[in-house]
C-alpha positions in Angstrom: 89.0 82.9 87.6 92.4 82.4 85.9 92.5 79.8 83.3 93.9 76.5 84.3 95.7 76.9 81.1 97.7 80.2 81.8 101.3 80.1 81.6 101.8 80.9 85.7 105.2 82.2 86.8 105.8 81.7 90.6 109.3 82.8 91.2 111.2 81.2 94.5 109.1 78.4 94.2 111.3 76.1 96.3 111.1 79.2 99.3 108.3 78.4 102.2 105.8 81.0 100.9 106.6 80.1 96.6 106.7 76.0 97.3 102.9 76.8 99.3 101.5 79.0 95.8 102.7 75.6 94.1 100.8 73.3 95.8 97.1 75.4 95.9 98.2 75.9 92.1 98.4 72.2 91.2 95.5 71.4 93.8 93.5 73.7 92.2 94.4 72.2 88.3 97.2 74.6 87.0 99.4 72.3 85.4 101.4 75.5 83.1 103.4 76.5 85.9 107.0 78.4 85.1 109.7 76.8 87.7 113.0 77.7 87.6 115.6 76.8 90.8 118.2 80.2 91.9 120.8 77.8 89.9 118.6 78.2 87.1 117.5 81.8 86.9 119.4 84.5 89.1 116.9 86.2 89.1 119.7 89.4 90.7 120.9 89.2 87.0 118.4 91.3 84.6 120.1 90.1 81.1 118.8 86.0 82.9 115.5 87.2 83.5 114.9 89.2 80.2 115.9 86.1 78.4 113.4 84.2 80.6 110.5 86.0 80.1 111.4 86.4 76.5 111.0 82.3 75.9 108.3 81.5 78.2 106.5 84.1 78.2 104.2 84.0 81.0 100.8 85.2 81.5 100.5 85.7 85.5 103.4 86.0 88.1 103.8 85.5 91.9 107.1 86.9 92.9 107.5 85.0 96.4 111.2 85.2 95.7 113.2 87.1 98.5 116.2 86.7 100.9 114.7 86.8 103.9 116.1 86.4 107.4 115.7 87.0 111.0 117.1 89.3 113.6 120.2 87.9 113.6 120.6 87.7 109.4 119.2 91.1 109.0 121.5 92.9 111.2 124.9 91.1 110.1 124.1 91.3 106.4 122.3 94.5 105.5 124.0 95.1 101.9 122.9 91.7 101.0 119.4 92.1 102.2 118.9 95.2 100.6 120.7 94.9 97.1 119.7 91.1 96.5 115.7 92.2 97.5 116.3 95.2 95.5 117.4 93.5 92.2 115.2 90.7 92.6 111.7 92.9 92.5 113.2 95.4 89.9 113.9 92.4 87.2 111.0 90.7 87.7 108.7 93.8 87.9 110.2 95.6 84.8 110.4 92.3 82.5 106.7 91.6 83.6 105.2 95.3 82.3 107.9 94.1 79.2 106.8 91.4 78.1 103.0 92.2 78.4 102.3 89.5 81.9 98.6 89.9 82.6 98.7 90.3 86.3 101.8 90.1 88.7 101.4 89.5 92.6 104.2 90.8 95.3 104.5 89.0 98.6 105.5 91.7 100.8 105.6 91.7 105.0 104.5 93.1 107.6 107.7 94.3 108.6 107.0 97.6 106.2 104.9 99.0 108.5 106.8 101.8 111.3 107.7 100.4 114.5 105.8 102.6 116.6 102.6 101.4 114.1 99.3 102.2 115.9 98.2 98.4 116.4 96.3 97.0 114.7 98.6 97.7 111.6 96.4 99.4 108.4 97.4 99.7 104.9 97.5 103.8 104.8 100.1 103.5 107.8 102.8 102.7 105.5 105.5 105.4 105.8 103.9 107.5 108.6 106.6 106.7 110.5 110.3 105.4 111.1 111.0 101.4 110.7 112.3 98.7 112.9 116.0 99.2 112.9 116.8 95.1 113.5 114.8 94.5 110.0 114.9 98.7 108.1 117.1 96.7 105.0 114.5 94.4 104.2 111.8 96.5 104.8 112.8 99.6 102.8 113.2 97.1 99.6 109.8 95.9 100.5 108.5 99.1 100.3 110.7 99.7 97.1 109.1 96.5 95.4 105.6 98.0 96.7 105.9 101.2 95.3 107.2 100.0 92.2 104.2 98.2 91.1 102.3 101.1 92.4 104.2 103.4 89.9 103.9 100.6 87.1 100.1 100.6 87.3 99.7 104.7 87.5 101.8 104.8 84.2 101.7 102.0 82.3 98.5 100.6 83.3 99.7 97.3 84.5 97.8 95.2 86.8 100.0 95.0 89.2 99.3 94.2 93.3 100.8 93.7 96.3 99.9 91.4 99.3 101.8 92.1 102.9 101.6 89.0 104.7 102.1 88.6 108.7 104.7 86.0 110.3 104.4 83.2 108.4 105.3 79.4 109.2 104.6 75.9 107.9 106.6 73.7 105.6 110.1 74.3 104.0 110.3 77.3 106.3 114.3 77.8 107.2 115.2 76.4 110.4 119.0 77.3 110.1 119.4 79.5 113.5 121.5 81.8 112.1 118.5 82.8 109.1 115.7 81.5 110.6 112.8 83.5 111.9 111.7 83.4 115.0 108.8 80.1 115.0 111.5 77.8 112.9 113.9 78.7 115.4 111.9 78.4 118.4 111.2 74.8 117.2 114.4 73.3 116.4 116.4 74.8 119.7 113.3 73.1 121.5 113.6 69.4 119.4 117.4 70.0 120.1 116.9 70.5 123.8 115.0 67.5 124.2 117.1 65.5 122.2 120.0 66.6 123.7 118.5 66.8 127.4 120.0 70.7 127.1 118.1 74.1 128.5 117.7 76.2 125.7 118.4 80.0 125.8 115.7 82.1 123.9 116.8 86.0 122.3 115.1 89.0 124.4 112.3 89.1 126.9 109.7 86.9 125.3 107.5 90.1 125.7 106.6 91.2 122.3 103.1 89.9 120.5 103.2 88.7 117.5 100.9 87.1 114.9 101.6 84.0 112.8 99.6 82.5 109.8 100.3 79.1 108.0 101.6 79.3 104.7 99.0 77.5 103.2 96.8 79.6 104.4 99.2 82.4 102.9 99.1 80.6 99.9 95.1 80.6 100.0 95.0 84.1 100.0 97.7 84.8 96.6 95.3 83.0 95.1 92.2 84.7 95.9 94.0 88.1 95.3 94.9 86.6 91.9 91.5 86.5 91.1 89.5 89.1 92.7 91.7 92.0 93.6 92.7 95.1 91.5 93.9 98.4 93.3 96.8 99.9 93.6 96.4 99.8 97.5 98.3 97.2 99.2 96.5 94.3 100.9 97.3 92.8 104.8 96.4 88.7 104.8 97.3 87.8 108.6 95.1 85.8 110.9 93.8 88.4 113.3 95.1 86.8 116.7 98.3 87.6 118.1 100.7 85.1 121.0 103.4 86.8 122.9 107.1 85.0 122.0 107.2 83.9 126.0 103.2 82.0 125.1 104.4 80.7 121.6 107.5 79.7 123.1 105.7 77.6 125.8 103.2 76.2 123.2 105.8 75.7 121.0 107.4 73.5 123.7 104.7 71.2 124.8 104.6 70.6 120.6 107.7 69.2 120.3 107.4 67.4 123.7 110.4 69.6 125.5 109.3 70.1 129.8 112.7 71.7 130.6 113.6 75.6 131.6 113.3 78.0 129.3 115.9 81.0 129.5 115.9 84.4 128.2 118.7 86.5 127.2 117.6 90.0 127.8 121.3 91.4 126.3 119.2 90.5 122.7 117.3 92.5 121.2 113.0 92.1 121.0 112.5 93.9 118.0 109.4 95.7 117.4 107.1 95.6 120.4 104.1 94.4 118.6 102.6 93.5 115.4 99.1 92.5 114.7 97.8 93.2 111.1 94.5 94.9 110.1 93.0 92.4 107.7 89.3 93.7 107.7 89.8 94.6 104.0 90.6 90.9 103.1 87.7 89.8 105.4 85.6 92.4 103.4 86.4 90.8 100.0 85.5 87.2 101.7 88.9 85.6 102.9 89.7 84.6 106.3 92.2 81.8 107.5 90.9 78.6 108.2 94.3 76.7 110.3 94.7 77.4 113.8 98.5 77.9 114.8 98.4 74.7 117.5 96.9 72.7 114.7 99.7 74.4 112.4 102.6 73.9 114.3 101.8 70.7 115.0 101.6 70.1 111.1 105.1 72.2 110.6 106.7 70.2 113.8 105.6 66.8 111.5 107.2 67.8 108.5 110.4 69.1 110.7 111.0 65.9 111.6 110.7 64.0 108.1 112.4 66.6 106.2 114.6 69.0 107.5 115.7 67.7 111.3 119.4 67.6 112.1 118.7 63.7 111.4 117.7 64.2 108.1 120.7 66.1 107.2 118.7 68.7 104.7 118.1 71.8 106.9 118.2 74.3 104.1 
């Protein structure tokens, strides 16, 4: 167990999966926690985050910082994706084995695995196999960021690990529709259309299965990794139950209220046909997810509609 006095780095702690690790932290009695804002600490700039490291020297890190998109953001703005993911892991990595941290956690994603993935999706099938073209950008610094601490640990002996989370959702998720993924955007086109007594138009077929966890739940799980794992080997944290997009995007619906049509423009891409993680080697160690999604998106619907609904004015 990590001393409630360690210095505790969680970079992009204002992001959905950073501003999670945050609360379990402070839940759990960590009251040294390193919190800088992007204004703050680019962390794209490796002169910044050398000079941050160097004066607050922390002892344990959760780099949850990332641009991160869907479809849409991934295919118009693959340089960005790339470099800004790129420079973002390779600061914060390198300054950690610098400045002696004690333990550093990446937040990876499940989109690493190859699209093709024999379901469901294992640790050792990383690289057997080409990517998902709508996401490749992201996913090839992912893997980057992966390897990285894979190569830190073989030859500097750093304790360095990796944790590939599936879809995630929950609070302070981004439900701007042009970088949103796909539950944040399935929930604000369906507030808008009842709102706005509109039929809403959904990307693709609604045919692909996919597999959601709440952040907190997410968040859950960094922490237990924090304390109990050590290997080189990447580790999957999903909840083992997968919803097609058509299901979630009727569930989604009778959430937020919204008995209208629902169409489906099948010009749009799917993207991968289906992703369900692997997680026995979490379960092994003793974790499991404990929210259900209805229960979940009901909770993420909530906060929605205090914090970042088109009422509020603050969608991120």
């Amino acid at each position: 167990m990590i001393d409630t006095q360690a210095r505790i780095y969680v970079a992009g702690h204002r992001g959905m999966v950073g501003s999670a690790i945050v609360r379990a932290l402070t839940a759990r009695g960590y009251d040294h926690l390193l919190l800088r804002t992007s204004k703050e600490l680019d962390l794209r700039d490796n002169r910044q985050v050398a000079e941050f490291f160097s004066e607050t020297k922390p002892d344990y890190v959760y780099l949850a910082a990332a641009k991160v998109g869907g479809i849409l953001a991934n295919s118009t703005m693959p340089a960005e994706f790339i470099y800004d993911n790129l420079a973002i892991q390779t600061n914060v990595v390198h300054q950690a084995y610098l400045h002696g941290v004690k333990k550093l956690l990446l937040l990876g994603s499940s989109c690493i695995y190859p699209r093709d993935s024999p379901q469901p999706m294992k640790e050792e099938y990383l690289l057997t196999g080409p990517l998902e073209p709508t996401n490749e950008w992201y996913a090839v610094a992912k893997i980057a960021g992966i390897k990285m601490c894979q190569a830190y640990r073989r030859q500097y002996g750093c304790d360095f690990i990796a944790a590939m989370p599936t879809n995630l959702y929950g609070p302070n998720d981004n439900f701007d529709l042009q970088h949103s993924h796909v539950l944040a955007a399935l929930i604000r086109r369906f507030h808008e259309a009842r709102e706005q007594r509109t039929t809403p138009t959904l990307w693709g077929t609604g045919a692909p299965r996919r597999e959601f966890l709440h952040v907190d739940d997410c968040a859950d799980a960094c922490l237990f990794l924090m304390d109990r794992y050590s290997d080189a080997m990447i580790m999957n944290v999903g909840a083992g139950q997968e919803i097609s997009i058509g299901q979630l995007a009727t569930l989604v619906a009778e959430v937020v209220g919204y008995q209208g049509e629902i169409r489906w423009d099948r010009t749009k891409p799917d993207g991968m046909p289906r992703k369900l993680m692997d997680c026995s080697r979490m379960t092994a160690l003793g974790w499991s997810s404990t929210i259900t999604l209805r229960e979940g998106l009901f909770e993420t619907y909530q906060w929605y509609q205090r914090c970042a609904g088109p009422q509020s004015a603050a969608i991120p």
